[in-house]
Kinemage of the C-alpha trace (Angstrom):
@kinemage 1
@onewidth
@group {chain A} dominant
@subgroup {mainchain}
@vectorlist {calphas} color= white
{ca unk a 1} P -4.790 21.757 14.813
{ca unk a 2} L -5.683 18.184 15.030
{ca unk a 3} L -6.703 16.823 18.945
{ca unk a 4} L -5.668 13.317 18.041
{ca unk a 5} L -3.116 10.749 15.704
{ca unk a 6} L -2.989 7.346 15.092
{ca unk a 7} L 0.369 5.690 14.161
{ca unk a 8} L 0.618 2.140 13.106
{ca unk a 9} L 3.940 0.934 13.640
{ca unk a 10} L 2.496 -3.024 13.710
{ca unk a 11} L 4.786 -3.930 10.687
{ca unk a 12} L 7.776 -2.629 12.877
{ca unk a 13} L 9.408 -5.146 15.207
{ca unk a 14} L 8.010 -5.147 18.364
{ca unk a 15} L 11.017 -2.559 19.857
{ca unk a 16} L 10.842 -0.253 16.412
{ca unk a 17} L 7.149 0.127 17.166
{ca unk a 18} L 8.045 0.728 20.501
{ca unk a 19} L 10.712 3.861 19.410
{ca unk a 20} L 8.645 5.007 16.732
{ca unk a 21} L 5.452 5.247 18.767
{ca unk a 22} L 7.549 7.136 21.699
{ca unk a 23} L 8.273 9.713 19.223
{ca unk a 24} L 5.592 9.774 18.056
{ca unk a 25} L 4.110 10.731 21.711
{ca unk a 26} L 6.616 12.972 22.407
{ca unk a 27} L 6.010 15.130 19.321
{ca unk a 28} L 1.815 15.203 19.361
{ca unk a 29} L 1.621 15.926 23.147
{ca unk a 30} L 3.782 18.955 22.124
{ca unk a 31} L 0.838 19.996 20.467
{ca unk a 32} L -1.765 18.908 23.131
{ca unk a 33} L -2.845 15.687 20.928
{ca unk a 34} L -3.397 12.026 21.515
{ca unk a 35} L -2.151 9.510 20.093
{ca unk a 36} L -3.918 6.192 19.239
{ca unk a 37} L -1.110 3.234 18.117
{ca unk a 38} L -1.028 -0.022 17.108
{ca unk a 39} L 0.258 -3.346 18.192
{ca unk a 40} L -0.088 -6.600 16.593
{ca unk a 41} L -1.044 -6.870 13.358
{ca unk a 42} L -4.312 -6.002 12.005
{ca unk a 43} L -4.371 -8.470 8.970
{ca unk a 44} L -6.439 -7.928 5.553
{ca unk a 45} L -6.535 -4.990 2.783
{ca unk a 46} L -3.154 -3.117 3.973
{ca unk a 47} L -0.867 -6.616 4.402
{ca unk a 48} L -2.133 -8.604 1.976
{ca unk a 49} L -3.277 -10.807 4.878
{ca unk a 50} L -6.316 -13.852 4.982
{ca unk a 51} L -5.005 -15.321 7.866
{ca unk a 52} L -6.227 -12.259 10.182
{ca unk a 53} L -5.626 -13.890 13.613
{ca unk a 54} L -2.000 -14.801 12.720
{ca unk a 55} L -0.329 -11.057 14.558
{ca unk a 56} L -2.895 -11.573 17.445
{ca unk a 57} L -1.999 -8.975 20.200
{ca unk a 58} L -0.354 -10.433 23.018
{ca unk a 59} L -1.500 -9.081 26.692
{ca unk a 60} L 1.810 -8.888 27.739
{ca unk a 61} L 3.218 -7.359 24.203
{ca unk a 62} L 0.043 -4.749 25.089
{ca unk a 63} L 0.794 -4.164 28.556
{ca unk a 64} L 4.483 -3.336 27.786
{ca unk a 65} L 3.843 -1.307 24.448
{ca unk a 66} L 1.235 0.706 26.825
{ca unk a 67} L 3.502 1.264 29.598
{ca unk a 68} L 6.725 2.276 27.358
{ca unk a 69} L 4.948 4.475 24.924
{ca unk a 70} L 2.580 6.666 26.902
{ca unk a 71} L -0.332 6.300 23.919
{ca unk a 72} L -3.682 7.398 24.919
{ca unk a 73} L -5.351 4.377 23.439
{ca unk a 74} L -4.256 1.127 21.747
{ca unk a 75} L -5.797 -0.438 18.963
{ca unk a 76} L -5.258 -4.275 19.169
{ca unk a 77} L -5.237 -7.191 16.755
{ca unk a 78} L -7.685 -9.948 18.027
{ca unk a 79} L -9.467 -11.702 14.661
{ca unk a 80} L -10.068 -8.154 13.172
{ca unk a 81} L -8.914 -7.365 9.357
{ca unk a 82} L -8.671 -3.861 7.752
{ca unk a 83} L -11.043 -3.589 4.434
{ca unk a 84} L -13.354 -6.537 3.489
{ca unk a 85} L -13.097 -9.249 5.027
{ca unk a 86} L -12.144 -11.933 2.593
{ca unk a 87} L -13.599 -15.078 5.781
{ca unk a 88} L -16.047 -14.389 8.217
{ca unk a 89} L -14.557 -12.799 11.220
{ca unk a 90} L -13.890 -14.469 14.425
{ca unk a 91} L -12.995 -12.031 17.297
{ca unk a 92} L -11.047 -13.391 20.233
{ca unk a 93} L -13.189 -12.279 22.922
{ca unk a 94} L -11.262 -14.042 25.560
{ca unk a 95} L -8.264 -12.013 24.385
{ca unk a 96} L -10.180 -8.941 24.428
{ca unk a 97} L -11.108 -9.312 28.084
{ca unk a 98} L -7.836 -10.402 29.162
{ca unk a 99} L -6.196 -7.170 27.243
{ca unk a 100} L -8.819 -4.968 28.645
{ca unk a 101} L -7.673 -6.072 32.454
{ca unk a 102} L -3.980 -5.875 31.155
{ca unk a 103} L -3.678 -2.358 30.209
{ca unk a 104} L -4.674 1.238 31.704
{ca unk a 105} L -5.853 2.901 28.075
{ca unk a 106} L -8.901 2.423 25.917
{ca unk a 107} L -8.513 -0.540 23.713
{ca unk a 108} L -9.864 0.070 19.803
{ca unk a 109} L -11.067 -2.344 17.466
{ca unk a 110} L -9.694 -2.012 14.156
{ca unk a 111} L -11.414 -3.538 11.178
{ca unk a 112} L -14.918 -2.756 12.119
{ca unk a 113} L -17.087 -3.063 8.864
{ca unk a 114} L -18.243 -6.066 8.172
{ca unk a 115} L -18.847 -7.356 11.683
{ca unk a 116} L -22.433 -7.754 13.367
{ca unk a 117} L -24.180 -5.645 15.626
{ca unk a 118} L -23.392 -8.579 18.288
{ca unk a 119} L -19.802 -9.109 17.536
{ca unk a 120} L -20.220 -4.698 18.460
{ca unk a 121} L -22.091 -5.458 21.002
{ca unk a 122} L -19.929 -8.345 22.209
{ca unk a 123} L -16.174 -6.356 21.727
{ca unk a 124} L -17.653 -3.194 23.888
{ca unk a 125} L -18.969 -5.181 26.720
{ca unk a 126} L -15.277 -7.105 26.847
{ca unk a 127} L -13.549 -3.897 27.227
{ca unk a 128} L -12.950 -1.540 23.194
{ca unk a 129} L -13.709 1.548 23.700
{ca unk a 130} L -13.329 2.870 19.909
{ca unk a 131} L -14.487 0.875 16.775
{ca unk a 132} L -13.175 1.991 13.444
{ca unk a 133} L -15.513 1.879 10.739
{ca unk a 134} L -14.433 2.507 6.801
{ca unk a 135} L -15.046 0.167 4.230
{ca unk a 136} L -18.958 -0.747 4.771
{ca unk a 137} L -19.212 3.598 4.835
{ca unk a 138} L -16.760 3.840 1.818
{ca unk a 139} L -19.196 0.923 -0.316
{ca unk a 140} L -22.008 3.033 0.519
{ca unk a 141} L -20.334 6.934 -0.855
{ca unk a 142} L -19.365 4.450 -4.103
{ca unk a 143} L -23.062 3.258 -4.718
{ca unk a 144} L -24.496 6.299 -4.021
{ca unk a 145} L -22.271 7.710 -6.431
{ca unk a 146} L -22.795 5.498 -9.485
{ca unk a 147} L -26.494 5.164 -8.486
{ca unk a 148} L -26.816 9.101 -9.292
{ca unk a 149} L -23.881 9.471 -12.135
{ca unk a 150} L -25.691 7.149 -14.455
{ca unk a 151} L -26.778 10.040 -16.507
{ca unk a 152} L -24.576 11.716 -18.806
{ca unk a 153} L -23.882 15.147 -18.134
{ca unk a 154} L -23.836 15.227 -14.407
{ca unk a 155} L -21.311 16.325 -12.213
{ca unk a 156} L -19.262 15.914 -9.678
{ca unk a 157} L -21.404 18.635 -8.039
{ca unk a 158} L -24.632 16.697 -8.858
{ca unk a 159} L -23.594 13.756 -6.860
{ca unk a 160} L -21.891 14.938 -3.997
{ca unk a 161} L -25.644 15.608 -1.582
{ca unk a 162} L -26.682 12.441 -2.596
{ca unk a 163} L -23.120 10.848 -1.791
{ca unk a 164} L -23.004 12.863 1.571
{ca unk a 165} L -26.881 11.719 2.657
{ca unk a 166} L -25.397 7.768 2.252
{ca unk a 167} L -22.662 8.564 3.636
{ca unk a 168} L -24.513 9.989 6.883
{ca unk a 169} L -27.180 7.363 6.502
{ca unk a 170} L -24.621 4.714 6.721
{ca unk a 171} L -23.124 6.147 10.066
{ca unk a 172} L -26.233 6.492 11.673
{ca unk a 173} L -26.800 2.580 10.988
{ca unk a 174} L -23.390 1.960 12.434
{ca unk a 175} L -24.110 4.121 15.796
């Protein structure tokens, strides 16, 4: 039933994440879904990372991971970390472009809370299509939470609207 997947095979070798991601294709478009996949190495909360530009997507590596995988879209590593980031960010624009002239898919951008509304602004007009957005949402659902739990017998049923209205208040500040 789902339209869409995203595999991350950026912890693969470069030719792993190549075969993975091809089956990976080959199985979801059985189903009539696309499939978003990754290349480079997104650093921060899933590697353990702080140097976040250290996998930086190569045009080339992009071009050829495109071209022998089929994916619909490609999310790329250029100064973007997964979770908080632990240093200010500093996306490679230049890279971005460059990418974005290299390939024939939507490029996404991986790693998306915590930047500004000009590094958004900035990273759409170089050529991502798709921004992923989890943490600064996530922080929001937890405060909301604890804000309305701090009286004692409440429930998880108590909560959940106002958890839900941060949650959607959150996502309209993002859009």
């Amino acid at each position: 039933g789902f339209t869409s997947v995203m595999f991350d095979g950026s912890h693969l070798s470069v030719e792993e994440n190549i075969a993975k991601t091809k089956e990976v294709v080959a199985l979801a478009k059985g189903y009539g879904a696309a499939v978003e996949a990754e290349i480079g190495c997104v650093g921060g909360s899933e590697d353990g990372s702080v140097d976040i530009a250290m996998h930086c997507t190569s045009p080339e590596q992009a071009k050829i991971f495109a071209e022998r995988t089929g994916v619909d879209a490609l999310a790329i590593a250029v100064g973007n970390a997964h979770g908080a980031y632990k240093l200010p960010p500093k996306l490679d624009f230049e890279r971005i472009r460059t990418i974005a002239k290299t390939v024939d898919v939507p490029l996404v951008l991986h790693g998306g809370s915590g930047l500004t509304d000009d590094d958004f602004r900035k990273a759409i007009k170089d050529g991502i299509s798709k921004v992923n957005i989890f943490t600064d949402i996530n922080v929001s659902a937890v405060e909301a939470f604890f804000r309305n739990f701090s009286e004692m017998n409440k429930g998880i049923i108590d909560v959940v609207p106002a958890v839900r209205e941060a949650i959607k208040q959150s996502v309209i500040e993002k859009m």
